[in-house]
C-alpha positions in Angstrom: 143.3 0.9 102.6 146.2 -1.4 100.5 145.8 -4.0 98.9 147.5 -6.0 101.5 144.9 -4.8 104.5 141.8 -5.4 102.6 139.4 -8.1 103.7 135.9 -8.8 102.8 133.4 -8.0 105.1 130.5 -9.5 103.6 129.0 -12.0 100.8 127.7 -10.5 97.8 124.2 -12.8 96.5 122.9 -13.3 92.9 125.0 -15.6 91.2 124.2 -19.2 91.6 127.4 -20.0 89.5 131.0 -18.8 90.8 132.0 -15.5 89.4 135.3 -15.4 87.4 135.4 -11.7 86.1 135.2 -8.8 88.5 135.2 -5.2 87.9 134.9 -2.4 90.3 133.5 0.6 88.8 136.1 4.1 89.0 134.1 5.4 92.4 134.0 1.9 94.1 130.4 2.3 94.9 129.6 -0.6 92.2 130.9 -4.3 91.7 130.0 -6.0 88.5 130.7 -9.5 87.8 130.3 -12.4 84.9 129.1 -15.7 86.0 130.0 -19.0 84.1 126.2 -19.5 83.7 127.1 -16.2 81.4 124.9 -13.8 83.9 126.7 -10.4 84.9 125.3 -8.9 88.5 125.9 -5.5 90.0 125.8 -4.7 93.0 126.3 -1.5 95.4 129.1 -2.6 97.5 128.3 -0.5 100.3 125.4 -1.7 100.9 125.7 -5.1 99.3 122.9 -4.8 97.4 121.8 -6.6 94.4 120.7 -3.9 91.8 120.4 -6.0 88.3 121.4 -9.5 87.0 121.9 -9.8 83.4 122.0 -12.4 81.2 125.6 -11.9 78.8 126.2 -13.2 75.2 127.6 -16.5 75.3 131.1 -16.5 74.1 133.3 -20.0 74.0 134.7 -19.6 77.6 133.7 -17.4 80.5 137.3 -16.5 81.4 138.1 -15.2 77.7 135.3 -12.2 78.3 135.9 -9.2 80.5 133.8 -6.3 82.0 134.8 -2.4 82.7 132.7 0.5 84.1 132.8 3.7 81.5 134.4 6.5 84.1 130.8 8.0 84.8 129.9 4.6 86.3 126.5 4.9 83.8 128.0 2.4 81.3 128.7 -1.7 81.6 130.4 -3.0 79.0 131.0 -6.8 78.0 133.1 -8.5 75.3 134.2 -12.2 74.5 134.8 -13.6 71.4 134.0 -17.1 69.7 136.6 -19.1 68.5 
């Protein structure tokens, strides 16, 4: 599947705010994402499951912090910074 062919099939519950960070993990399997209420979810995509919602340090902004998987998909990490 390309970029250009993928569409989403389903909606993914659990943040009440919009999401503006999204990170796959290296397998797929998982989608974390960062909320501007400063809540990360993850979910299993295939089965569009909620499995935890987190509540993130606050930073300044939302969209100044990002999220990546470690490659085992066991690790979630978070950074933003205060100005």
């Amino acid at each position: 599947m390309t970029h250009a062919t993928l569409r989403l099939s389903s909606s993914l519950r659990g943040l009440a705010a919009f999401p503006n960070v999204l990170c796959f993990s290296p397998d797929a399997k998982l989608l974390a994402a960062l909320s501007h209420e400063w809540k990360v979810a993850i979910w299993d995509v295939q089965r569009g499951r909620l499995l935890h919602l987190l509540d993130a340090p606050e930073g300044e902004f939302a969209d100044n912090a990002t999220l990546a998987f470690s490659p085992d998909n066991h690790w979630l990490a978070f950074a933003t910074w205060n100005i």
